[in-house]
C-alpha positions in Angstrom: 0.0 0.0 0.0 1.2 3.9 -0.9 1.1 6.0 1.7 -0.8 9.1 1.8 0.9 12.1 0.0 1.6 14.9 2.2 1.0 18.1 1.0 3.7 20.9 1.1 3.4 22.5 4.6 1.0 20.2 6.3 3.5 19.8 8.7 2.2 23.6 9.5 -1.2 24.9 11.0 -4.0 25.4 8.3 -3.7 29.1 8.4 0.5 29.6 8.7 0.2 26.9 5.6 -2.5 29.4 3.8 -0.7 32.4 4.7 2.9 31.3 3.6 1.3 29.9 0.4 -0.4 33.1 -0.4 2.7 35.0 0.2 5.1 32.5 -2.2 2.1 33.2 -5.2 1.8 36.6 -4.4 5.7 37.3 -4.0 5.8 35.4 -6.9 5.2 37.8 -10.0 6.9 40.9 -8.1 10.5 38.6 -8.2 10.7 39.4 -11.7 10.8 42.9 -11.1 9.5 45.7 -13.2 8.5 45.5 -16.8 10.4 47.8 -19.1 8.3 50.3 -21.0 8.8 52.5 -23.9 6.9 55.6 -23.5 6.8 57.6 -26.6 6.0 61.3 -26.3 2.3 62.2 -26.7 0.9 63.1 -30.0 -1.9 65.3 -31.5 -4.6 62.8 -33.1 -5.7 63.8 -36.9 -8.6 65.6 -37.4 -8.6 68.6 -35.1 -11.0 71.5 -35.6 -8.0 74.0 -35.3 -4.1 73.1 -35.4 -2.6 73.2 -32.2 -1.0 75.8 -30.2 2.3 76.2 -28.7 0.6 76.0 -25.3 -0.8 72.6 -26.0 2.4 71.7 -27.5 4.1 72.1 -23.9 1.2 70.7 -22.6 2.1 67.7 -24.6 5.4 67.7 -23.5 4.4 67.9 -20.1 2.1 65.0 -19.6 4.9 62.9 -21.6 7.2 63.4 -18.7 4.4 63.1 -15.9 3.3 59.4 -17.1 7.0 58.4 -17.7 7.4 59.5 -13.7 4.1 58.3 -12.6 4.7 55.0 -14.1 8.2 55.1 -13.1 7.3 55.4 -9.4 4.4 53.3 -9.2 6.9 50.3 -9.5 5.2 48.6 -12.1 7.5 50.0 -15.2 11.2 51.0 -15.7 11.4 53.4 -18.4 13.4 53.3 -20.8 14.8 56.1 -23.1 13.4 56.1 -26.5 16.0 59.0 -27.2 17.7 57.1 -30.0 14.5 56.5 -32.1 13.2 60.0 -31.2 14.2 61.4 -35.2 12.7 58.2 -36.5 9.5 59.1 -34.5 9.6 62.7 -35.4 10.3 61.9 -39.2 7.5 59.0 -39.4 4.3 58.9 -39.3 2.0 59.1 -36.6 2.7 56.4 -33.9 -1.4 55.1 -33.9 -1.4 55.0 -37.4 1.7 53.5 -38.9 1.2 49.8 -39.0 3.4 48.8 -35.2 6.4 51.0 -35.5 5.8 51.6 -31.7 5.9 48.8 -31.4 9.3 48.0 -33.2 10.9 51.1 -31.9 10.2 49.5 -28.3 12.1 46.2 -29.4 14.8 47.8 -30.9 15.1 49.6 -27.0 14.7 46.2 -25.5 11.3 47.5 -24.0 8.6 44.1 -22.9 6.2 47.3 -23.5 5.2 50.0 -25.9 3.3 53.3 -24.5 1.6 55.5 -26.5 -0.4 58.3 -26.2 -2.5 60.8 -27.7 -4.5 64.1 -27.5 -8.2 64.2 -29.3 -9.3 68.4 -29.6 -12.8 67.6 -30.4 -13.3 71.8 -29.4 -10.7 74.2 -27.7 -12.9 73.4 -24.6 -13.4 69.8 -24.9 -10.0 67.1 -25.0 -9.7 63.5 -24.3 -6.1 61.7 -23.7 -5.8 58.5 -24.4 -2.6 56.5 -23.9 -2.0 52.5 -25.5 -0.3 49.7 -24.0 1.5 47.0 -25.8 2.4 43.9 -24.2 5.4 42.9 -26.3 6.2 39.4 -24.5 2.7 38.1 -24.1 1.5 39.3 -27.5 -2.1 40.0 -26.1 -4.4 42.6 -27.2 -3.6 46.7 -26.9 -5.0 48.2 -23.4 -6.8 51.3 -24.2 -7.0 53.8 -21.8 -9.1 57.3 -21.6 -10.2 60.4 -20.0 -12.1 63.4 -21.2 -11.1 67.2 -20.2 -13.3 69.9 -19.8 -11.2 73.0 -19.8 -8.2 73.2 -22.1 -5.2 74.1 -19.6 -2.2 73.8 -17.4 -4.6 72.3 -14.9 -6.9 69.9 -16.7 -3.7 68.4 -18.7 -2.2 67.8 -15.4 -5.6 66.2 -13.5 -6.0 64.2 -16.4 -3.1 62.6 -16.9 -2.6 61.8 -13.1 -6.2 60.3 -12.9 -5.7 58.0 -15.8 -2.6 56.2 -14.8 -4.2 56.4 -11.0 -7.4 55.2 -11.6 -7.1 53.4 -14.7 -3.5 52.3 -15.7 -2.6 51.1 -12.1 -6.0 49.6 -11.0 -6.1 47.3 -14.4 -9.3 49.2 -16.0 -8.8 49.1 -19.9 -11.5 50.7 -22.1 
């Protein structure tokens, strides 16, 4: 006759075996460490009602650096420079629309991740961002994220961009 087959830790109480099992899957994933990301600067979408203005320009600029840093510091990304395809970017054609260069510049960084983002001006009052993530080792589906402005300005560039990676990027909720 076979004996019984002991499961790991039974030598433990139920609940120090639950715990330290729940810690081992949990601490699991965060061995790995963070994934690397390539953020590419924010773009203008096509199709504005007016060209935009140097104001919205820096405002671009802006929210590029605020979601490299946010998702820097959350833990959950390292960053990594996508100053050497920067021309390339510049010269090309627009990152949404250009058949996965993103997505190739990002390899080419050694990025597991490509970022994109973008800036819709349905009116001078009325803007959405909207920033894409790639998963380059899984392969799965983009992650669309969102958030609509009222106000274009210093202020609502900055709220926005902090409540989508708050509330959106970091808690898992894809559009």
């Amino acid at each position: 006759m076979t004996p019984p087959t002991r499961l790991p830790f039974a030598h433990l109480p139920r609940a120090a075996a639950l715990a330290l099992a729940l810690a081992i899957g949990l601490a699991g994933p965060a061995l790995a460490g963070p994934e690397k990301a390539a953020v590419f600067d924010f773009q203008f979408a096509k199709g504005a009602p007016t060209p935009p203005t140097d104001e919205e320009r820096a405002r671009l600029t802006r929210i590029s650096g605020q979601l490299r840093d946010l998702l820097e510091a959350s833990g959950r990304y390292t960053i990594v420079s996508t100053d050497p395809v920067r021309q390339k970017v510049e010269k090309g054609a627009d990152l949404r629309a250009c058949n996965g260069c993103a997505e190739e510049y990002a390899r080419t960084l050694g990025a597991e991740a490509a970022i994109t983002g973008e800036v819709q001006k349905v009116s001078n009052l009325i803007l959405n961002i909207n920033v894409y993530v790639k998963d380059l080792k899984a392969g799965t589906p983009e992650k669309a994220y969102s958030v609509d402005l009222r106000g274009n300005t210093d202020e609502s560039f900055d709220r926005g961009i902090k409540y989508l990676v708050k509330n959106q990027m970091l808690d898992g909720t894809a559009h």
